[in-house]
C-alpha positions in Angstrom: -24.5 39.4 166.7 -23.6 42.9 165.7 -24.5 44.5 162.4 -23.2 47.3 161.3 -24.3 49.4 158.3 -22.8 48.1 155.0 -21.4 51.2 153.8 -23.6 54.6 154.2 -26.0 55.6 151.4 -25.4 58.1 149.0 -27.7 61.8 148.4 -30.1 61.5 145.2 -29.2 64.5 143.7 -28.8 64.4 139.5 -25.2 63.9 137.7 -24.2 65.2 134.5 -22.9 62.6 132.7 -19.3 62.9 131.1 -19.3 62.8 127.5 -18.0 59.6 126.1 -14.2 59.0 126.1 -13.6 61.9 128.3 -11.6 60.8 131.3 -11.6 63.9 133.2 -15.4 64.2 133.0 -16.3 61.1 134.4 -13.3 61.3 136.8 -14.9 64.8 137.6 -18.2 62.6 138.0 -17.1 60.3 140.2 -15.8 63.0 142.7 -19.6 63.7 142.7 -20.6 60.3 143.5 -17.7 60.1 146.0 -19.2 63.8 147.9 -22.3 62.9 147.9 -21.8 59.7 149.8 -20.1 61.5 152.3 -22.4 63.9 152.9 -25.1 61.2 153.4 -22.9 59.5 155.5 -22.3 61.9 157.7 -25.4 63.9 157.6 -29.0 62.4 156.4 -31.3 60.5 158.7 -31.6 56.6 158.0 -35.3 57.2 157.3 -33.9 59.0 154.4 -32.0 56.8 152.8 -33.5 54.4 150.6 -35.0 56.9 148.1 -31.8 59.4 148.1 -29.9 56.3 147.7 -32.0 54.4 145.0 -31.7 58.0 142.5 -28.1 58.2 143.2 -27.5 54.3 142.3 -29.3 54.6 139.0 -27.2 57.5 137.7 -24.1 55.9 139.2 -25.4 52.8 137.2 -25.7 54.6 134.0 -22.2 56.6 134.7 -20.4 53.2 134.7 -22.5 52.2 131.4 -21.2 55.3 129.7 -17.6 54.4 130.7 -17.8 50.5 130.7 -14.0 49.9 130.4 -13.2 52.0 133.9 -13.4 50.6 136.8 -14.2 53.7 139.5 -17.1 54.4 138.1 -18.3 50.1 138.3 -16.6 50.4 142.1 -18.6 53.4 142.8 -21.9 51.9 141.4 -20.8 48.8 143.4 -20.6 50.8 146.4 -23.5 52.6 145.9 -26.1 49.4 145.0 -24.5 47.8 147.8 -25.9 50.1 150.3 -29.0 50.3 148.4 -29.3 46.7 149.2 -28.6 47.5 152.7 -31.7 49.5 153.2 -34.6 46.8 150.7 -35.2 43.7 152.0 -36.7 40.4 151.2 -35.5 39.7 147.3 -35.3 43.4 146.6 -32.9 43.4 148.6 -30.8 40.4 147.3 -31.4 42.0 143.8 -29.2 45.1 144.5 -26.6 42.9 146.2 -26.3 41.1 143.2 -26.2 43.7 141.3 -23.6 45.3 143.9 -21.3 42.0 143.6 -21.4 41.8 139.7 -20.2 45.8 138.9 -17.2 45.4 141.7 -16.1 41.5 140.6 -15.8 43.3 136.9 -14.2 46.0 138.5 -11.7 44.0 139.8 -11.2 42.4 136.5 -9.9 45.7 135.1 -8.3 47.0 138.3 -6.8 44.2 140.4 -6.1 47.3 143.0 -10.1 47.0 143.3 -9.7 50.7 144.1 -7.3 50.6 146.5 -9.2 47.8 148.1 -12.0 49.7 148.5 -13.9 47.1 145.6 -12.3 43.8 148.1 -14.3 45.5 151.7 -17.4 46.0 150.2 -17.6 42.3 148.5 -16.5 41.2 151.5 -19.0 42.3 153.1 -21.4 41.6 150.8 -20.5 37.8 151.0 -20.6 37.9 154.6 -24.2 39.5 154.6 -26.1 38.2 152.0 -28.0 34.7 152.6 -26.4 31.8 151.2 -27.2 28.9 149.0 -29.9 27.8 147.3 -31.4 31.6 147.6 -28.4 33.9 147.7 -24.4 34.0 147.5 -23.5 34.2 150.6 -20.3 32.3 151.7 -18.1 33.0 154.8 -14.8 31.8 153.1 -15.0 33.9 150.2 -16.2 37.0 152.5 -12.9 36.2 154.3 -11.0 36.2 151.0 -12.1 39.4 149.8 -11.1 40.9 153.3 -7.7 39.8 153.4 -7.2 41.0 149.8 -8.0 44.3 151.0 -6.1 43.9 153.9 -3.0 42.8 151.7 -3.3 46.2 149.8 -4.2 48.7 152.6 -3.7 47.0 155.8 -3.9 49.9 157.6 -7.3 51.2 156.9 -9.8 52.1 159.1 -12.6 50.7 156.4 -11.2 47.2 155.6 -10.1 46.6 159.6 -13.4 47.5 161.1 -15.7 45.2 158.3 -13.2 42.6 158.9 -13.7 43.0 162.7 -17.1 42.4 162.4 -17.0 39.8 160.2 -14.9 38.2 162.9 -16.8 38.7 165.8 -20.2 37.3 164.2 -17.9 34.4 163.5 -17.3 33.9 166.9 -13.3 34.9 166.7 -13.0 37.0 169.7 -9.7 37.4 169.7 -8.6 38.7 165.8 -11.9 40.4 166.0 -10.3 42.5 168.9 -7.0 42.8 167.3 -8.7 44.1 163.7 -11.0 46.3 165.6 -7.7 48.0 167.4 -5.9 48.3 163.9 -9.4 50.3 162.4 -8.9 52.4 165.5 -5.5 53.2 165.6 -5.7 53.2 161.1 -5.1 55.9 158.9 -7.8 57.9 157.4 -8.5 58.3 153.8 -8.0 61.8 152.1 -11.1 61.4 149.9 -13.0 59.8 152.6 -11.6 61.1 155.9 -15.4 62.2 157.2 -16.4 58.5 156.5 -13.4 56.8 157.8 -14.0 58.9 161.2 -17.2 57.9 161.6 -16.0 54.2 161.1 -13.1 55.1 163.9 -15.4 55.7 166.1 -17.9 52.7 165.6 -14.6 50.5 166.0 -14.2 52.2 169.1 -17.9 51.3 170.2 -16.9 47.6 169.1 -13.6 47.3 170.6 -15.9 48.1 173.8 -18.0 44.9 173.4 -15.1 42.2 172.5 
């Protein structure tokens, strides 16, 4: 069964908050948060990751507090606590991914976009990964759900494709798993996240190799 890194964690460096009301501060912000997880994703170690990631998701956390009626800075912090769940374990671990679920599902309530479908991948993953009932939320339907949202909105991305791939194979559907890990391959990168998105390429690559 593959596994494959939620989505990358994000460097712990501090972020001035936007005043209140100012949309071009926190926008300004949440370019921050946006860099930041690049450059982690691209260039920190894994041993690195859960401290840089746990500072960055508490200032991403009180970012979308500050702004409580936007929805990028909820998706970011969704994002962010996501991957933070990614690196805890045992109920720590389900903790964030709660948490994780709860900003991007009220994200979704004020963008139905989800951020370009960027809020649909990560719940979709999410779903898929956590355990499921009576201790966690895990369901395979709804992680299917929330991936053909996101498919419905960008259905060329690399992102949604490649999670979607994966969701597939561990489900034992060779065949779409192929055909979504070909689409991630041959997708269209991202301007704001073309570094990740690459990286993503690539581990589709590495997947389409196994199927």
């Amino acid at each position: 069964m593959i596994r494959h890194h939620l989505l990358a964690v994000a460097l712990g460096i501090g972020i001035a908050l936007a005043p209140l009301g100012s949309a071009v501060a926190w926008e300004g912000d949440v370019e921050a948060l946006k860099q930041r997880w690049e450059q982690i994703n691209t260039q920190r170690a894994e041993g690195d990751r859960r401290r840089a990631l746990k500072s960055l998701a508490d200032e991403a956390e009180r970012l979308a507090e500050a702004h409580p009626g936007e929805a990028q800075p909820l998706i970011w912090y969704g994002i962010i606590e996501a991957s933070h769940a990614r690196e805890r374990s045992g109920l720590g671990a389900l903790g964030s991914a709660r948490s994780a679920r709860d900003a991007l599902e009220k994200a979704i309530e004020l963008d139905p976009e989800g951020g370009n479908g960027s809020a649909y991948v990560t719940l979709g993953a999410l779903y898929d990964r956590a355990p499921g009932r009576p201790v966690g939320f895990g369901n395979s339907d709804t992680a299917e759900q929330m991936f053909q949202r996101a498919l419905e909105i960008r259905p060329d991305g690399i992102d949604v494709n490649f999670y979607y791939a994966a969701f597939l194979e561990d489900e034992g559907r060779q065949a779409e798993a192929r055909e979504h890990a070909q689409r991630a391959v041959d997708g269209t990168a991202r301007p704001d996240r073309e570094t990740s998105d690459e990286a993503l390429r690539e581990e589709a690559r590495a997947l389409l190799g196994t199927l």
